[in-house]
C-alpha positions in Angstrom: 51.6 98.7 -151.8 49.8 100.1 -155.1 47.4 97.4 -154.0 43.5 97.6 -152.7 43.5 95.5 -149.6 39.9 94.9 -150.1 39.4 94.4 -153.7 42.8 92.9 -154.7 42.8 90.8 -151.4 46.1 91.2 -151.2 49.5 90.0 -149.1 50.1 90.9 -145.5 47.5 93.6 -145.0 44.6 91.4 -145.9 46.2 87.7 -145.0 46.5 88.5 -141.5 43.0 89.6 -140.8 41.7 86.8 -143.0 43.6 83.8 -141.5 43.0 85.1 -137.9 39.3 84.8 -138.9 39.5 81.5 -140.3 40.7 80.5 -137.2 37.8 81.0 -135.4 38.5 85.0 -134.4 35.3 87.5 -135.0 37.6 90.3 -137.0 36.7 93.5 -138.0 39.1 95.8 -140.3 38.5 99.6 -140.2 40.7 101.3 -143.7 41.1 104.8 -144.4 41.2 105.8 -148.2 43.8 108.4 -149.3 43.0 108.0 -152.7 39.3 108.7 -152.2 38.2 105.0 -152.9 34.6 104.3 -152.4 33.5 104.0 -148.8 31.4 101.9 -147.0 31.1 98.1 -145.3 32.1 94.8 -147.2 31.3 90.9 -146.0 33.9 88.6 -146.5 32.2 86.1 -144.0 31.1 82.5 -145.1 31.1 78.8 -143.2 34.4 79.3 -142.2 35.2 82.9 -141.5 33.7 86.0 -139.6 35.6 89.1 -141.4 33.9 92.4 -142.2 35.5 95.2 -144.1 35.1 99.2 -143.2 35.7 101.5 -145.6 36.1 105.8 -144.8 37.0 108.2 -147.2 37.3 111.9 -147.6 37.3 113.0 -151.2 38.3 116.5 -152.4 37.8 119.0 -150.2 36.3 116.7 -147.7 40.0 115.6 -147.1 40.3 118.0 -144.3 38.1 115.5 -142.5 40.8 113.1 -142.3 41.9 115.1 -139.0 38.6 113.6 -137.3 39.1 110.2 -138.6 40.7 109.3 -135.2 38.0 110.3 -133.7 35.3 108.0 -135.8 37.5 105.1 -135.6 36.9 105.3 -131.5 33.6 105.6 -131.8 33.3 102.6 -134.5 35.7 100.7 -132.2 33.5 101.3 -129.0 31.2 99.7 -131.3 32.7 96.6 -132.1 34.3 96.3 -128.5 37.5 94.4 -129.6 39.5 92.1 -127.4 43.0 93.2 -129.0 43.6 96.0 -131.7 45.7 95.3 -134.5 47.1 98.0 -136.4 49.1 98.5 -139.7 50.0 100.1 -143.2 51.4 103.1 -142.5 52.6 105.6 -139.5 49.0 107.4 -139.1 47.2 103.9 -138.8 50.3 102.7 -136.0 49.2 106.1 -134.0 45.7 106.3 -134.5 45.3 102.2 -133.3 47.7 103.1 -130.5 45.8 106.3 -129.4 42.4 104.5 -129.6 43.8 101.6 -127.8 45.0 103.7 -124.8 41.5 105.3 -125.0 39.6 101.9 -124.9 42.5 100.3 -122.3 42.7 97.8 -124.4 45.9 95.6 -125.7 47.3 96.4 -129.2 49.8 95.0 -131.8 51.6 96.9 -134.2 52.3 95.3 -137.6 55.2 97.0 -139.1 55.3 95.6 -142.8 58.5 97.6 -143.6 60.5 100.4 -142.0 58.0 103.4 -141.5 60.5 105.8 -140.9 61.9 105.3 -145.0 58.4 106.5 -146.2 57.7 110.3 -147.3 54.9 110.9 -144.4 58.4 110.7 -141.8 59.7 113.6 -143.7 56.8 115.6 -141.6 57.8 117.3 -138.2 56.9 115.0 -135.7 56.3 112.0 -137.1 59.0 109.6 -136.2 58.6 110.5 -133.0 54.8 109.9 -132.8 56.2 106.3 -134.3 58.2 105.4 -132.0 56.2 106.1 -129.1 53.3 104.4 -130.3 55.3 101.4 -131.0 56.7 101.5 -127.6 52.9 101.3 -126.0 52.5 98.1 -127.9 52.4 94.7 -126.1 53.5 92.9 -129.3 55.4 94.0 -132.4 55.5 92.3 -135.4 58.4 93.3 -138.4 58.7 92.1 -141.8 62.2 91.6 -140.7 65.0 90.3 -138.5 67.3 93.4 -138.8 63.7 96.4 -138.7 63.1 93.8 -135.6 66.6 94.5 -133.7 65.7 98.1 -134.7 62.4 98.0 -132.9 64.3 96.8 -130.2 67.7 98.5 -130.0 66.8 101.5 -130.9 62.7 102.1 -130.6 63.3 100.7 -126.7 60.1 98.5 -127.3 58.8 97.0 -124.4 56.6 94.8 -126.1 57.4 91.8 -127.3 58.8 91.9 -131.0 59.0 89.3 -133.5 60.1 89.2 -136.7 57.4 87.8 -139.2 58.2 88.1 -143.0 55.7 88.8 -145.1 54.3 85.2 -147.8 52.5 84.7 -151.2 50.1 82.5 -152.5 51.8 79.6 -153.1 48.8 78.1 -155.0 49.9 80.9 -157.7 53.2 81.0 -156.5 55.2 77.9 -157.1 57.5 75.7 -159.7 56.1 75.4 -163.3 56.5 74.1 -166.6 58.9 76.4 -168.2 58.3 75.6 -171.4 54.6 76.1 -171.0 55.2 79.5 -169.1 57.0 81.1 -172.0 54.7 79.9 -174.7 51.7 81.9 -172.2 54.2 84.9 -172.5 55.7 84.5 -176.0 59.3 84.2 -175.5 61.5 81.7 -177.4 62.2 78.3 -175.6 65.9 78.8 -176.9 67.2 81.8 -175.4 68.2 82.6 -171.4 66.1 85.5 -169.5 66.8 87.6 -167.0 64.7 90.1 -165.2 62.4 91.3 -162.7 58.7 92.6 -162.2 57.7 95.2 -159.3 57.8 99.1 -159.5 60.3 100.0 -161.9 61.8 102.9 -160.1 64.9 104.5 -159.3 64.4 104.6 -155.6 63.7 100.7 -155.7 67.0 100.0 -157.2 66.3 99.8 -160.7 68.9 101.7 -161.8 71.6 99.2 -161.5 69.9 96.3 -163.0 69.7 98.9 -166.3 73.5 99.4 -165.8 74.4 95.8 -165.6 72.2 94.9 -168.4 74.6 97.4 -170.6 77.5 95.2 -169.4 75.6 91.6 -170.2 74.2 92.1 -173.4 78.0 92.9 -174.9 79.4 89.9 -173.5 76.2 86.7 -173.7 74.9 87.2 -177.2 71.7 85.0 -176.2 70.7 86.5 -173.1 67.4 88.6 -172.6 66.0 91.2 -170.3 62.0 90.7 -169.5 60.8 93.2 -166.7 57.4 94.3 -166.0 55.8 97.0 -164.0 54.9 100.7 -163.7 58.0 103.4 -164.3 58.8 106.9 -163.8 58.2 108.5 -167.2 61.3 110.4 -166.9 63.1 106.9 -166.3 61.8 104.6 -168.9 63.0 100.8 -169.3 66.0 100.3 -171.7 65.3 99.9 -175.2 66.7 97.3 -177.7 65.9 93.8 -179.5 66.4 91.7 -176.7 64.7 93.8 -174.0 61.1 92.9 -173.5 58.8 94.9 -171.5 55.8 93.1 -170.5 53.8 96.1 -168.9 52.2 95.4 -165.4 51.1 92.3 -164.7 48.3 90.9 -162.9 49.1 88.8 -160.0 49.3 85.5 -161.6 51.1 86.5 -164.4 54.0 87.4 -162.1 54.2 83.8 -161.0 54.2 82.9 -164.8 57.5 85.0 -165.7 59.1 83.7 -162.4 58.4 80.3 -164.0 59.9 81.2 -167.8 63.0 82.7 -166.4 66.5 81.4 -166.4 67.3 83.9 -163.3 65.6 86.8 -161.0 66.7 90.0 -159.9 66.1 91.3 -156.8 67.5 95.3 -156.4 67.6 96.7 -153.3 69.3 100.3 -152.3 71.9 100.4 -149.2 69.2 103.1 -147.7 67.4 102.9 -144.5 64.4 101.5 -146.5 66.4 99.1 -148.0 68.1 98.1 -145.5 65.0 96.5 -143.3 62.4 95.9 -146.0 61.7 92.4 -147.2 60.8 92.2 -151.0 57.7 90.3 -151.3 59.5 89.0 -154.9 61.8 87.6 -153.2 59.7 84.6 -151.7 57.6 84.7 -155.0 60.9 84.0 -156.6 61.6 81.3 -154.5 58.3 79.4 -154.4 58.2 79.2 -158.0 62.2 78.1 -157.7 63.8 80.6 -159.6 67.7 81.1 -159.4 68.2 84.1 -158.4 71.1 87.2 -157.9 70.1 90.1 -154.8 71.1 92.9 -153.2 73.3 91.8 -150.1 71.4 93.7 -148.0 69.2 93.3 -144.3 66.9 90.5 -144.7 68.2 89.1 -147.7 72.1 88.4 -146.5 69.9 86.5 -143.8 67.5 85.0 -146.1 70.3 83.6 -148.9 73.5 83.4 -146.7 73.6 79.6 -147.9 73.9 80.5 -151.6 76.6 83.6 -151.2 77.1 83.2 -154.8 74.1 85.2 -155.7 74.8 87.9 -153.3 75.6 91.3 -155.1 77.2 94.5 -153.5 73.9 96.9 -153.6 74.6 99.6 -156.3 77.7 98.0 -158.2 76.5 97.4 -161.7 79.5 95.3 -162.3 79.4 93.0 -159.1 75.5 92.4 -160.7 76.7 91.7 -164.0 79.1 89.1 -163.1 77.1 87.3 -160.1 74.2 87.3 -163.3 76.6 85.3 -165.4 77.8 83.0 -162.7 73.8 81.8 -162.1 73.4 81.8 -166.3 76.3 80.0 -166.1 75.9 77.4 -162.9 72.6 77.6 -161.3 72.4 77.7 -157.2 69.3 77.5 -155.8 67.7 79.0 -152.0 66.2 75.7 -150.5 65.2 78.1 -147.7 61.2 77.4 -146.8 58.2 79.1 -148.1 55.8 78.9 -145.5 52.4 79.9 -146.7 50.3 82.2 -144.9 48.3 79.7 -143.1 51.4 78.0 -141.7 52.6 81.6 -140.6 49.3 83.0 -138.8 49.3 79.7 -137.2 52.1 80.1 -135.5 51.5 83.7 -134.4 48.1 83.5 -133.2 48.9 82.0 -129.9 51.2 84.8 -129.0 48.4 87.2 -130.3 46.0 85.9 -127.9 48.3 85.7 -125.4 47.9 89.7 -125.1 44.8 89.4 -124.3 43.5 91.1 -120.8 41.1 89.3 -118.6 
């Protein structure tokens, strides 16, 4: 998620531990570091929470040690002596909580926070497999979304339960603003009508046709601007021109604060299996700060903004893009769909968590 769950504190990975703590739960989080972080043990206990962090990583040629990491998360989770295992992130994490699980017979949950089998590490021999069967031994799945839940079941065979449970924001940073105010903070004229998006700017995240549609737009509204922010693919910059604005990446906040100045969002998405059970976290940061948007009309998001079809766009067509764009410039429709925040959302899910639970 280009994000450190520990430092940044950031979305699913770190709200889900963190609420179930503040709920009363003693909750322990065990991370692995592929990018050879530091290591060691963080408190984020107070009055109102037990959460402690874990740390393990194996830096340059001590990366071979990875291949006992299974082994010392058992032993640490002997340990603790959890009630239920939670596991997430990525494919490795779903097998190693599933095989330490087994190991410890104890209940486990796998948190799927978008379709594993879309990321690179599926490329490797073996690896959907070792997916899917770990998912299977789970009493409880969890999916950012409806359609990667019917996966899990259709096709996965899970006999856990599964439940789809999209991924929030902070919608203390998150929600409507002062427009006028926002684009002062981020020096763009009061007079003019914005467009644009912030996330990774890359090809395989759809980019490519918001670029192509701009082409079309900026011929045809002479007042209209493209603001985007986020890293790129140095063979893939952003456009260039006079009324293309590239912010650079943004912290956290800042996000919310373009979402505020803009007259509409883009949401890109690629008709790929990735695409096609993800749920764009910028898509309910969009909505909290009640931005108009225009998305991809694909998985979660046909779901998410069936009542405003208007502002669904075939995924890839430049043109289709273009011209639901000028319809929201034009006529604004809003999503009055809820943004529950997290504490609303773990609230609800906690009882089936504990319901796991083995006597």
């Amino acid at each position: 998620m280009s994000k450190d769950v520990i430092i940044d504190k950031y979305a699913r990975l770190y709200e889900i531990p963190n609420q179930l703590a503040l709920l009363g739960h003693q909750v322990e989080c065990f991370c692995l570091s592929y990018q050879s972080h530091d290591e060691g043990s963080w408190s984020d206990s107070n009055d109102s929470k037990s959460l402690i962090w874990h740390s393990k990583s194996y830096r340059g040629i001590k990366k071979v040690g990875i291949l006992i990491y299974p082994f010392f998360l058992l032993q640490k989770l002997k340990q603790f002596q959890p009630d239920i295992i939670i596991t997430a992130s990525d494919i490795p994490h779903i097998v190693w909580g599933a095989w330490c699980a087994k190991k410890l017979n104890i209940p486990f949950v796998a948190d799927l926070y978008d379709n594993f089998e879309g990321f690179g590490q599926a490329r490797i021999l073996g690896m959907k497999q070792l997916l899917r069967k770990a998912v299977c031994q789970a009493q409880l799945v969890l999916t950012t979304s409806q359609p990667l839940a019917d996966l899990v079941q259709n096709k996965y065979n899970a006999k856990g339960k599964v439940i789809s449970m999209p991924s929030s924001v902070d919608t203390c940073i998150f929600r409507k603003g002062n427009k006028i105010k926002s684009r002062e903070e981020l020096q763009l004229s009061l007079n003019k009508l914005y467009i644009g998006t912030a996330g990774g700017l890359y090809r395989d995240k759809g980019v490519e046709v918001i670029y192509q549609a701009w082409k079309i737009l900026e011929k045809e509204i002479p007042n209209v601007y493209l603001v985007i922010a986020g890293p790129y693919e140095p063979d893939y910059p952003p456009p260039q021109g006079e009324r293309v604005i590239y912010l650079g990446s943004l912290t956290h906040s800042k996000v919310a604060t373009l979402f505020q100045a803009l007259d509409v969002g883009i949401i890109s998405i690629l008709d790929t299996p990735f695409g096609r059970y993800c749920f764009p976290q910028k898509a309910y940061e969009m909505l909290a700060c009640n931005l108009p948007v225009v998305v991809a009309d694909i998985g979660e998001m046909s779901y998410l903004f069936k009542d405003i079809p208007q502002a669904l766009f075939e995924a890839g067509n430049a043109q289709d893009l273009a011209d639901k764009l000028k319809q929201q410039l034009q006529n604004s429709c809003y999503s009055y769909a809820k943004v529950k925040n997290w504490s609303e959302i773990i609230q609800q899910i906690e009882p089936v968590i504990v319901s796991i639970k083995r006597g």
